[in-house]
VMD Tcl script that draws the C-alpha trace (Angstrom):
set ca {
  {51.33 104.93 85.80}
  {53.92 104.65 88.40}
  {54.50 101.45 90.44}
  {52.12 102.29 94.07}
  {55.19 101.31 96.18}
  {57.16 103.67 94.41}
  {57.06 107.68 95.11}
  {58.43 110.40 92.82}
  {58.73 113.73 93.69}
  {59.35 116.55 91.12}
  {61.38 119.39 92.11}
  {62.41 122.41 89.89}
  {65.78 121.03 88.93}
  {65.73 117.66 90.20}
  {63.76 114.43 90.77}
  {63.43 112.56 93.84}
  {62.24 108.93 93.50}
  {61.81 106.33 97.21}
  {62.31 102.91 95.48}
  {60.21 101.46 98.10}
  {63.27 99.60 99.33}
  {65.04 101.83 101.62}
  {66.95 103.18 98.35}
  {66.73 106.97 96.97}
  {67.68 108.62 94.40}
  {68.25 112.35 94.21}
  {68.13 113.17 89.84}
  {69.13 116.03 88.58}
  {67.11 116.71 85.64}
  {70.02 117.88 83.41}
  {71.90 114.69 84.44}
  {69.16 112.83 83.12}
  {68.43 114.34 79.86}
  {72.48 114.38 78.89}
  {73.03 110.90 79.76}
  {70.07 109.23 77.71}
  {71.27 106.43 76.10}
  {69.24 106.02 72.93}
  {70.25 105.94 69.44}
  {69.54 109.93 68.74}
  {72.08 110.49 71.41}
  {74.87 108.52 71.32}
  {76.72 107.43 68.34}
  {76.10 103.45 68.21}
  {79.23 102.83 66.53}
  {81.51 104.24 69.85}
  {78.40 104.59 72.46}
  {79.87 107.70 72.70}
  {77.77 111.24 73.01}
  {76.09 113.26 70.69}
  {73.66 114.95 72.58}
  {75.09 118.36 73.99}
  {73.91 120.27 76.60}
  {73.25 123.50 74.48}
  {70.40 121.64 72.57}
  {68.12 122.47 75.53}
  {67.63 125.31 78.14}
  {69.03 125.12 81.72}
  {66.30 125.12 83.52}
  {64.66 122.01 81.79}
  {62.34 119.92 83.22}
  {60.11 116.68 82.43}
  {56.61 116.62 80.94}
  {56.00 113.85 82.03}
  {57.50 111.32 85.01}
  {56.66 107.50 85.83}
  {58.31 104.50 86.88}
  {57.24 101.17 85.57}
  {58.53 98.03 86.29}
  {61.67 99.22 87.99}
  {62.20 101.28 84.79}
  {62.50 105.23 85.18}
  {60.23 106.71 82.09}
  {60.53 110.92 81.00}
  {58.68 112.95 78.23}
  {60.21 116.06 77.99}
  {59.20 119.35 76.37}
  {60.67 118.53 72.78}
  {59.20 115.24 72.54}
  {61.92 113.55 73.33}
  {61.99 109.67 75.47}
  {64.09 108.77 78.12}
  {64.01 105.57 79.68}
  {66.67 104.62 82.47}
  {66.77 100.70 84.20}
  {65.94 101.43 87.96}
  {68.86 99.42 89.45}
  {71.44 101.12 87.20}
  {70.12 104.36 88.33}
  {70.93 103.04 91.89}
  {74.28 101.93 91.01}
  {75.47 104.93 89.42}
  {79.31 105.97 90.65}
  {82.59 105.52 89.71}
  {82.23 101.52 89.26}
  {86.75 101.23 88.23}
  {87.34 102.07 91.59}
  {89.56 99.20 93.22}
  {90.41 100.43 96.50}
  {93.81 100.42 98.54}
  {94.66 97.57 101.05}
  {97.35 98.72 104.16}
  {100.48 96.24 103.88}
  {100.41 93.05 106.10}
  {102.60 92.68 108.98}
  {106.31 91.84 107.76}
  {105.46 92.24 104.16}
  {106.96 91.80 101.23}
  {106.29 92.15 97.55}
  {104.69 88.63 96.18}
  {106.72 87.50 92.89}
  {104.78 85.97 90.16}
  {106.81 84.73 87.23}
  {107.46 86.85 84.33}
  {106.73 84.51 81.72}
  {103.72 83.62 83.41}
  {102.86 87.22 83.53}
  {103.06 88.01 79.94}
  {101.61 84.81 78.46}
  {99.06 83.78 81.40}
  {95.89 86.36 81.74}
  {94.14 84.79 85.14}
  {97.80 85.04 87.13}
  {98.29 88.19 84.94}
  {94.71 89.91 86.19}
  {95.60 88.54 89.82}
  {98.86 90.09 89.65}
  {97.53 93.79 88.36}
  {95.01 93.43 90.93}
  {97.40 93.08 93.81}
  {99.50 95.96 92.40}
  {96.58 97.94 92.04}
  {95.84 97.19 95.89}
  {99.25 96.94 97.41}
  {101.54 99.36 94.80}
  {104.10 96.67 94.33}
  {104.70 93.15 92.99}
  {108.33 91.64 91.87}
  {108.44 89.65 88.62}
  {111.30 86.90 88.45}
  {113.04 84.89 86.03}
  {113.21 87.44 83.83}
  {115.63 87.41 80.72}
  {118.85 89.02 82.37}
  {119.61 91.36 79.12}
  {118.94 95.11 78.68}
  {115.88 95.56 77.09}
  {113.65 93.52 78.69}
  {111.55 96.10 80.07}
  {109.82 96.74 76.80}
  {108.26 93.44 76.92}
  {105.90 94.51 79.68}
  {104.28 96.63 77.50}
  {101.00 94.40 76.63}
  {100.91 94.77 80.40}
  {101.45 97.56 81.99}
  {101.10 100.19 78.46}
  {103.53 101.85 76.83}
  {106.64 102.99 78.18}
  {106.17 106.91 79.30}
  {109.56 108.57 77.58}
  {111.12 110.95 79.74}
  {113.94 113.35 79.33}
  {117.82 111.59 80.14}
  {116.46 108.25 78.81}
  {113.90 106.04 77.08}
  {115.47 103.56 79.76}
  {117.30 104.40 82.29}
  {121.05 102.72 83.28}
  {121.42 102.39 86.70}
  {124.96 101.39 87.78}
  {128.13 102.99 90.00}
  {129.60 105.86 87.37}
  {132.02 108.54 88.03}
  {129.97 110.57 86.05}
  {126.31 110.29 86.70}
  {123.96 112.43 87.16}
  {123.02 111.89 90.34}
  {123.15 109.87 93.96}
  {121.63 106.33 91.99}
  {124.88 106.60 90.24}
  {127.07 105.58 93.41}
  {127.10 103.25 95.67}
  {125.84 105.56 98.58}
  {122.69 104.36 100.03}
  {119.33 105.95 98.93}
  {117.08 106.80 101.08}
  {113.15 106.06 100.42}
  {111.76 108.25 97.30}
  {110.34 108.67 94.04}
  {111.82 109.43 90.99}
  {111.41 112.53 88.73}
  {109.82 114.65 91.65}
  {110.82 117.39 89.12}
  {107.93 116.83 86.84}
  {104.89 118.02 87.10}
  {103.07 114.94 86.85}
  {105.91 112.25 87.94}
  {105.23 109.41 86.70}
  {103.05 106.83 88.16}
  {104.43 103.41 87.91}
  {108.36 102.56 88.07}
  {109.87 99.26 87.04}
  {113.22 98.47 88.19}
  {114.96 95.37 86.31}
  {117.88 94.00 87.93}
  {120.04 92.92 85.35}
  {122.82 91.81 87.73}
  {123.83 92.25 91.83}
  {126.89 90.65 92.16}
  {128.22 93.38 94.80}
  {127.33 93.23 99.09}
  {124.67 95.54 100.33}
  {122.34 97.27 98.43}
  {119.34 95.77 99.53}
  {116.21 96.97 98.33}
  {113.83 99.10 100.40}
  {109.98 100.02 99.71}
  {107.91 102.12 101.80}
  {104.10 102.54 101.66}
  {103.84 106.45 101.57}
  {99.76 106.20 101.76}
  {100.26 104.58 105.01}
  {102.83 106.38 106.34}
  {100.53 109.62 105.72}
  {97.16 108.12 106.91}
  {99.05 107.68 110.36}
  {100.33 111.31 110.59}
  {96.78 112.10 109.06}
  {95.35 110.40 112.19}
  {97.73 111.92 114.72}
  {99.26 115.37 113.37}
  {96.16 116.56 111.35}
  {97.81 120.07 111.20}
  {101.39 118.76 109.89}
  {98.71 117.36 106.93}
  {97.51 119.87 105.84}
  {100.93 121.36 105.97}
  {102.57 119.10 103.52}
  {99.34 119.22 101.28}
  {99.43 122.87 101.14}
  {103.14 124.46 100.91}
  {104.44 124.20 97.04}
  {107.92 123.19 97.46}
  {110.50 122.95 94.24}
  {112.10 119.97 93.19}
  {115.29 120.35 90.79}
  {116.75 117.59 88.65}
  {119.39 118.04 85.63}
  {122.60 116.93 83.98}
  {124.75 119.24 81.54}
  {122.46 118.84 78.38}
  {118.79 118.58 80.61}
  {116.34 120.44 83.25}
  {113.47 119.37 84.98}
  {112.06 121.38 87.56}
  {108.59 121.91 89.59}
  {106.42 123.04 92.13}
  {103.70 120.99 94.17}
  {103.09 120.33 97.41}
  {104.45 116.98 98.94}
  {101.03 115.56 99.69}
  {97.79 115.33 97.54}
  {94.32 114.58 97.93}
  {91.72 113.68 95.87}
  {88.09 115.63 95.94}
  {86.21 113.58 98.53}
  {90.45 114.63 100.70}
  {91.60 111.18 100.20}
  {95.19 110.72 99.71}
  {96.06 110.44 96.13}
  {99.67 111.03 95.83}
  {103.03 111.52 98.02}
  {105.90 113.54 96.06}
  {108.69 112.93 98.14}
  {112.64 112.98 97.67}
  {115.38 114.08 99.62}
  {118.06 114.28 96.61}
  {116.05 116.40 94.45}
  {114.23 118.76 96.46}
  {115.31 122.26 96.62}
  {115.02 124.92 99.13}
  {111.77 127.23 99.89}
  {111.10 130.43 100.92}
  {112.23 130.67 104.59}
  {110.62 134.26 104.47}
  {107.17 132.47 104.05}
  {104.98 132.52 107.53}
  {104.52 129.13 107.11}
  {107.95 128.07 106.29}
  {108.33 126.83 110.17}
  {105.14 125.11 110.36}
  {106.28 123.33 107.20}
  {109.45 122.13 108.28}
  {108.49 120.66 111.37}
  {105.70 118.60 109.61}
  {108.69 117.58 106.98}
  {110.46 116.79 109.55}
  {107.83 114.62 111.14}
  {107.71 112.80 107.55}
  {110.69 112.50 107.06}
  {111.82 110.29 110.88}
  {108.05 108.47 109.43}
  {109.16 107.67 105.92}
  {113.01 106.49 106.79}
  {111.62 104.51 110.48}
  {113.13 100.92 109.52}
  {109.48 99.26 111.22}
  {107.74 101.04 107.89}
  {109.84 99.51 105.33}
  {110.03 96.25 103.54}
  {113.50 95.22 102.87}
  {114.85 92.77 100.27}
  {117.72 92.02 97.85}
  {116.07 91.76 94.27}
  {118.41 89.26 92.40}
  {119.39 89.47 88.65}
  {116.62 88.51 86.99}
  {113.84 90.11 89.02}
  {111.62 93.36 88.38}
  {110.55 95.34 91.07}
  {107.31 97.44 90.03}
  {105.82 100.52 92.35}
  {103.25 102.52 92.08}
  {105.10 105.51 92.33}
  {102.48 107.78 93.57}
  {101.74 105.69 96.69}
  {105.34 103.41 96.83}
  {108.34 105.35 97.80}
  {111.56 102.51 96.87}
  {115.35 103.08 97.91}
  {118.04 100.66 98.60}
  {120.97 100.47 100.93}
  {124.60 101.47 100.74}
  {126.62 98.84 98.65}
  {130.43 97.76 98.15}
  {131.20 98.34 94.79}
  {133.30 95.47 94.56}
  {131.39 93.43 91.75}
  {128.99 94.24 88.91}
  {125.56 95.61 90.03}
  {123.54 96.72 87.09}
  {119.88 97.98 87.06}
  {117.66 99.37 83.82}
  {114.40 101.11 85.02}
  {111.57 102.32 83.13}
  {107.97 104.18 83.46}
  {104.71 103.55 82.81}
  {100.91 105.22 83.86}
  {99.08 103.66 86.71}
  {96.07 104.78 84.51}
  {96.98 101.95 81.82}
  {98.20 99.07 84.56}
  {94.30 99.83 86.14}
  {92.35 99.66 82.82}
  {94.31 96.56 81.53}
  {92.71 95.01 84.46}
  {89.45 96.15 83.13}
  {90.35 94.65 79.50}
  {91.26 91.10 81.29}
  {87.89 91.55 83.10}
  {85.83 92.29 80.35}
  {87.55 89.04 78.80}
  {85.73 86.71 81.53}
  {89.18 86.67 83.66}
  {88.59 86.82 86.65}
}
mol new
graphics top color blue
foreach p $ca { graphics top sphere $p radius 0.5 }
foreach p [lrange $ca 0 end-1] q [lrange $ca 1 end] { graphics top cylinder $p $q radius 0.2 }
display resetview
């Protein structure tokens, strides 16, 4: 028998249930028969599913509904138990959800030591949780040697290989491939706009900066596109909507796509910028919207290079800038190439930085 201060309402598909404590829950009855969690359908070994959705008819409903003692109860047609814990049923959603924090006034990355951050898991889970907020930390007193980046592997996950190198050399050279390769100032971006899914975390290692200029610059590209969200709502939907190419290659390698420079998630929040000067190529002018697009990239473009956005530094040999490259747009300033400046960068998934965090959670780190 139900609990009286609880009320359940059966629908055709669905079932309603008032918890009595200004809580409801709307149930789909599909949802509740392919999440059950007993032993005939999930595999106990990997609590992963058995139970598929063909093994009963779409329109399936419940024998039999009650709620007792804050625990949902079903019968259903086959003979088949289900039995769901009332306050999990109210805290269903997408629990690995850390949500993005807006930089502080005159901000700059915090640096936690690297040592620290390989061997240390409660500074280790407070620095992935800061990344995870902000989109950048710095790591310093780092072994000065090429290489090193591999080490943050237990970390941050494997390194994601792309095409030109496993890890990249970044230092002045007649013959690179492209505008890191000089000593010409870069303007705010992300690398490998050419892929189709660029990758989502970058870590720069500065091996050694022995040369004026060159400070480093990071921009938060969320922010920057929240406040021409809030003020140019058309120029938006502009930049989330126009595919525009992006082109990068050497003699021996091509990379090349199409996407939009803005995209949202399904509930329209921002959930990536794609943006850089260097390696985008030109559109259709012939497009109608060609001159509604430019004057929203133009609009983004005076936003994302405004010096009152940016957070300016010189990282120092030793020290590893990391970005969530999805959010984090990173450049640096023109330099004299009068002394040795050398930089290594790598890539890794945000996706593996985030569930790491989980890991050190599920450890008892808090």
């Amino acid at each position: 028998m139900t609990d009286a201060n609880v009320k359940v309402i059966c629908n055709s598909d669905s079932i309603e249930i008032d918890w009595g404590r200004g809580e409801q829950s709307t149930l789909p009855n599909l949802w509740l028969r392919d999440n059950c969690e007993c032993s005939d359908c999930r595999i106990a070994q990997t609590s992963e599913k058995k139970f598929i959705l063909t093994q009963v008819p779409v329109d399936l409903a419940p024998t039999n509904v009650e709620v007792v003692g804050d625990c949902l109860h079903l019968d259903w047609p086959d003979g088949h138990q289900t039995c769901y814990d009332g306050e999990k049923l109210r805290g269903v959603g997408y629990g690995r959800d850390i949500g993005w924090l807006p930089w502080p006034a005159q901000f700059v990355p915090t640096r936690y030591s690297f040592r620290a951050f390989l061997d240390d898991d409660r500074l280790a889970s407070t620095a992935i949780r800061e990344f995870v907020e902000l989109g950048v930390v710095i790591l310093n007193q780092s072994p000065d040697v090429p290489g090193t980046l591999e080490m943050l592997a237990p970390r941050l996950g494997p390194i994601r290989e792309l095409l030109f190198d496993r890890v990249h050399d970044v230092q002045v050279d007649p013959a690179g491939y492209n505008v890191a390769h000089t000593a010409l100032p870069l303007p705010p971006h992300n690398d490998f706009a050419s892929y189709s899914w660029p990758p989502s975390v970058q870590a720069l290692h500065m091996l050694a900066n022995e040369t004026p200029g060159g400070e480093s610059i990071v921009v938060d590209g969320w922010a920057v596109l929240s406040a021409l969200r809030g003020e140019h709502p058309d120029y938006f939907d502009s930049l989330c909507a126009t595919p525009v190419p992006f082109r990068e290659f050497d003699d021996s390698t091509e990379t090349y796509a199409v996407a939009p420079l803005v995209r949202c998630d399904v509930n329209g929040r921002i959930a990536g910028i794609r943006f850089s000067n260097q390696l985008m190529q030109a559109i259709d002018p012939n497009e109608p919207s060609a001159a509604r697009f430019y004057r929203a990239y133009h609009e983004l473009c005076q936003r994302v290079t405004d010096p009152d956005v940016r957070a300016t530094f010189r990282l120092c040999s030793g020290e590893i800038l990391i970005v969530a490259s999805h959010r984090v747009l990173h450049g640096r300033e023109a330099f004299e190439a009068m002394g040795r400046r050398h930089l290594q960068d790598a890539y890794f998934e945000f996706d593996n930085v985030r569930n790491n965090l989980v890991v050190l959670q599920r450890r008892g780190v808090i």
